[in-house]
N, C-alpha and C positions, 0 to 999 in steps of 0.2 A: 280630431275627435278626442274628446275627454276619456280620461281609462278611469274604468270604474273599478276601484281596487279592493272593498270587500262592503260587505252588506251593510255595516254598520256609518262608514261614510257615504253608505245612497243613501241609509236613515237620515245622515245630517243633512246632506243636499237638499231632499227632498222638504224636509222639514225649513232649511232654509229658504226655498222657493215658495213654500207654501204662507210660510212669514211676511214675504213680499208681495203675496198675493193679498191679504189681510191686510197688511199697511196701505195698500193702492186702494182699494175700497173703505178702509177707516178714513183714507183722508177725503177719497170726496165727498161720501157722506157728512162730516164736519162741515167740509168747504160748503154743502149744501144748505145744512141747517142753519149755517150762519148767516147766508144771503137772507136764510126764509125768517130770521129773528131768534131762531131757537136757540141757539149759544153766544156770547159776545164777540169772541174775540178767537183768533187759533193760527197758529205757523203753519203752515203746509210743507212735506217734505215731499209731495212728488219728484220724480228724478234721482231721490237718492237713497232707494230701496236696497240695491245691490250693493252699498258699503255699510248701510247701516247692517243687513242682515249679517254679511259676508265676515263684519268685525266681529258681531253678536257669537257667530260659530264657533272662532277663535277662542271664546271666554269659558274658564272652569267655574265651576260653584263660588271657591276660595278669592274669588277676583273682582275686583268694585271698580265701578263705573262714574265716572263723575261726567255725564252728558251734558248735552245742549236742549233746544225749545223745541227740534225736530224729530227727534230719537224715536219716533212710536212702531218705527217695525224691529227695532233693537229690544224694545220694551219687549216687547209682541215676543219676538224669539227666545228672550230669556225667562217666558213664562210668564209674564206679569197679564194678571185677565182684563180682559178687552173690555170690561164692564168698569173697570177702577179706573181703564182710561178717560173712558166716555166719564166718571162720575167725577175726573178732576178737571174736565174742560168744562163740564155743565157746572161744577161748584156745588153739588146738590148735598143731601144730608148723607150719602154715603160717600160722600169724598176722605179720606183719610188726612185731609189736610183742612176739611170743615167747611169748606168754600173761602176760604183767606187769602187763598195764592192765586198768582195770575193764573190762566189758563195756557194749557202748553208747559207748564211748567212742572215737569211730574217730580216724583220719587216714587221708589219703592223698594225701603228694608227689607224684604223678603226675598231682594236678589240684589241685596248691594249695591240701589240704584239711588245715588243720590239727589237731593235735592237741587230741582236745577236755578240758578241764579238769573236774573234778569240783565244787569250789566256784561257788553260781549266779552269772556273770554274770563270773567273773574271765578269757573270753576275751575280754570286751569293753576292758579299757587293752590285752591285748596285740594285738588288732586297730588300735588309734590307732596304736601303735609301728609296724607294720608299713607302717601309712601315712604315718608320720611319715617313715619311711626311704625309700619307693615315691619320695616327695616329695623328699626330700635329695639321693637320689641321679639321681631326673630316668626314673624308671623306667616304664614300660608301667603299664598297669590300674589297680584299684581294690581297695580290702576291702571284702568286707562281713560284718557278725557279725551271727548271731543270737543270739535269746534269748527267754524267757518272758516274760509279765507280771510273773512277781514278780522277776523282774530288777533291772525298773525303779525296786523299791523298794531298792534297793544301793547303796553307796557307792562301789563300782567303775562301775553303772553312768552314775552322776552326775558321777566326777571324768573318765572318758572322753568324753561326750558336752561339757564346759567343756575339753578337753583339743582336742580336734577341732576346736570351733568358735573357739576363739581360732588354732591353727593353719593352719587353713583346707584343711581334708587331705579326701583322695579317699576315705572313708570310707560304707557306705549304714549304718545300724544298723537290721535290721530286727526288730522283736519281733512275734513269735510269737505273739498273744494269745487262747491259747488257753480263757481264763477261769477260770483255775484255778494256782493256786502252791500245790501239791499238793493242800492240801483245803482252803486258804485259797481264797473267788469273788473275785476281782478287786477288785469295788464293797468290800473290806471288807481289802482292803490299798494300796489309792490310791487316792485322793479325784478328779481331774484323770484324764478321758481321755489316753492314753497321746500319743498323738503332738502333743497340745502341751505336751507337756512340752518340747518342742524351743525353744518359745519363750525359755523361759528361759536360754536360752545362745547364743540370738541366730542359732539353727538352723532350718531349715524341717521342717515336720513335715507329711507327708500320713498316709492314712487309707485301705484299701484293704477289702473285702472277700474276706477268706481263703479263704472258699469256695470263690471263682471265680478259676480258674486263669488265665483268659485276662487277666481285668481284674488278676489279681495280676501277671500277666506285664509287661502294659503299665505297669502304675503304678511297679514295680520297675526296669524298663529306661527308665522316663524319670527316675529315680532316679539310679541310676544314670552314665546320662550327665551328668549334673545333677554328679556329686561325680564325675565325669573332669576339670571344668573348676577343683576344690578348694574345692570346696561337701561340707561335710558333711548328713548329711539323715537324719532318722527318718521309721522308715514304719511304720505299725501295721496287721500282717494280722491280722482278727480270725475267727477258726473255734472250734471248742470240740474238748476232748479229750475224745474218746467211752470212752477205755480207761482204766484206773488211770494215775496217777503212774511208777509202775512194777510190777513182778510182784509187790513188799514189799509194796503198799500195796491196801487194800482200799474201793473209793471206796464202799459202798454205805452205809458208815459214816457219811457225811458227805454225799449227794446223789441225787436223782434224777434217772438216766441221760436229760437232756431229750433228746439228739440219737441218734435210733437209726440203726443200720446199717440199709442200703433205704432211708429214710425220704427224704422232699423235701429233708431237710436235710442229709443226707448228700453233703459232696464228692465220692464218685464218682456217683451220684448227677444230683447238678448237673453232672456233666462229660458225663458219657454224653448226655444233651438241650443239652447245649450242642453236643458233637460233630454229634447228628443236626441239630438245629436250624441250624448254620451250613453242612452239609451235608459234614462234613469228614470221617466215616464213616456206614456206615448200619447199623443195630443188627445184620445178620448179620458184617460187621469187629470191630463191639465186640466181641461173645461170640466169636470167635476169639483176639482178642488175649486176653479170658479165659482162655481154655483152655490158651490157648500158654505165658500168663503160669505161672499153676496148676501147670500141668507140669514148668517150668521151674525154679520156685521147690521143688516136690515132688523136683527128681531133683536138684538142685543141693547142698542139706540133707543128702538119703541120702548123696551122695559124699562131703560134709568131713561128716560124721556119723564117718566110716572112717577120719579121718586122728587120728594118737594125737596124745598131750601133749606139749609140747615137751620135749626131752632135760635134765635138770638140769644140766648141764654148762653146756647156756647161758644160766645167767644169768650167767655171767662175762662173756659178750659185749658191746660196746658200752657200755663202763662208763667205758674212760680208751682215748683212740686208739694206745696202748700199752698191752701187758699188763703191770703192775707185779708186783715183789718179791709183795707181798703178796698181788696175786689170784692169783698163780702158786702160792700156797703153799697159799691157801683152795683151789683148785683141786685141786690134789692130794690135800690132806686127801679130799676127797670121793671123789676116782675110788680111794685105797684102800680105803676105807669097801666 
């Protein structure tokens, strides 16, 4: 039985489960609209609610995140509104990125989330960097980057983790191991359990159960503070990805779906008996925040469903913090067009 040890960590709990609940309904709905034509393209992160959330908890204001393509209930938990999600996978005129960037691919300044990179694993040197500078300049907080398992097989991820631990920077590296690099299983793209790989660069390496939001919470925030003192640290959550690769990719080609939605083994799942079981909600609160969530997620969609494409004019924008000669020129070509 989980011990509930004072009101302020069932605020997080609850608040973390309810993050999980939001990301499981954000993502089918995506997954939906995309069948039906409404958005292009999207990663699905079913299956790995309770380490994205569980990491999420562990993080202070002061602390920057250099994510992956799956991150949306980390987003979710750190505040960022479920409408700027939907407005960067739709590309629409409120997207903060203007519709330029791929889809899945978020940011968000307003909680330290950076920009996420296309190429697997190349946010992880520039998450070093950012610690390397946190470090130089004597600054607050921590980074921490995610990533997949087949991250780990990267040369990015290898020269940042020897990058880190010779430096001695406030860095967490958490991968994501969700068994799968795209239709590659894990066992059959590294040999070596993930997190001692850390040995090899004279880093500590734990090992958490992805699953469990709560245990991923704690193992993450002793993490954590662990690389506040300039300790870098790998942490390996391992859960499984229930969903394709992304909407491109058709897993049945390559596997049977072990972990099903309902199932024991499913993360919400295991959250909802851990909630009742610690006694942090009781299952008439669960199916509330359901429903609330549901809804929420439903009428959020319909409205940036409504907002059009960004204007063609601006891709001029935010190009040179001066408009030059020559975008002034391309610019004009267009608006007489």
């Amino acid at each position: 039985m989980t011990e509930v040890l004072d009101q302020d960590e069932k605020n997080l709990i609850v608040r973390g489960f309810t993050s999980m609940v939001l990301g499981r309904y954000f993502d089918k709905k995506i997954i939906t609209a995309q069948r039906q034509g409404l958005v292009g393209f999207y990663t699905p992160m079913m299956g790995q609610e309770a380490t994205q959330a569980g990491a999420a908890m562990a993080l202070s204001k002061e602390d920057s995140v250099y994510g992956y393509y799956r991150d949306v209930t980390m987003l979710i938990y750190l505040g960022h509104p479920i409408e700027k999600i939907f407005d960067q996978i739709m590309g629409n005129a409120e997207d903060s990125a203007k519709g330029r960037q791929m889809p899945s691919h978020y940011s968000a300044k307003e909680i330290n989330f950076m920009s996420v990179p296309s190429p697997v694993a190349t946010n992880l040197p520039l998450a070093v960097g950012a610690a390397y500078a946190k470090k130089y300049r004597k600054q607050e907080g921590i980074v921490i980057t995610t990533f997949g398992d087949g991250g780990t097989s990267t040369p990015d991820f290898h020269a940042a983790m020897n990058f880190a631990a010779v430096f001695d920077l406030p860095v967490v590296f958490l991968c994501e191991n969700n068994g799968w690099a795209i239709s590659l299983p894990v066992e059959k793209q590294t040999k070596a359990e993930i997190y001692k790989k850390a040995e090899a660069y004279g880093m500590k390496g734990v090992y958490v159960d992805g699953n469990d939001f709560i245990k991923t919470y704690r193992t993450v925030k002793d993490a954590v503070e662990y690389a506040r003192s300039g300790n870098p640290i790998l942490v390996e959550a391992r859960s499984y990805r229930m969903g394709p690769h992304s909407t491109s990719d058709d897993p049945s080609k390559y596997r049977k779906n072990e972990v099903q939605e309902n199932s024991d083994l499913d993360p919400l799942v295991i959250a909802e008996k851990l909630m009742i079981s610690g006694g942090y909600l009781n299952q008439a609160e669960i199916d509330k925040i359901k429903d609330e969530s549901k809804k929420m997620i439903d009428e959020k969609f319909e409205e940036r469903l409504k907002i059009p494409a960004p204007d063609p004019e601006t891709m001029f924008d935010d190009v040179y913090s001066e408009i030059t000669w020559a975008i002034e020129e391309e610019r004009g070509e267009i608006l007489r067009r």
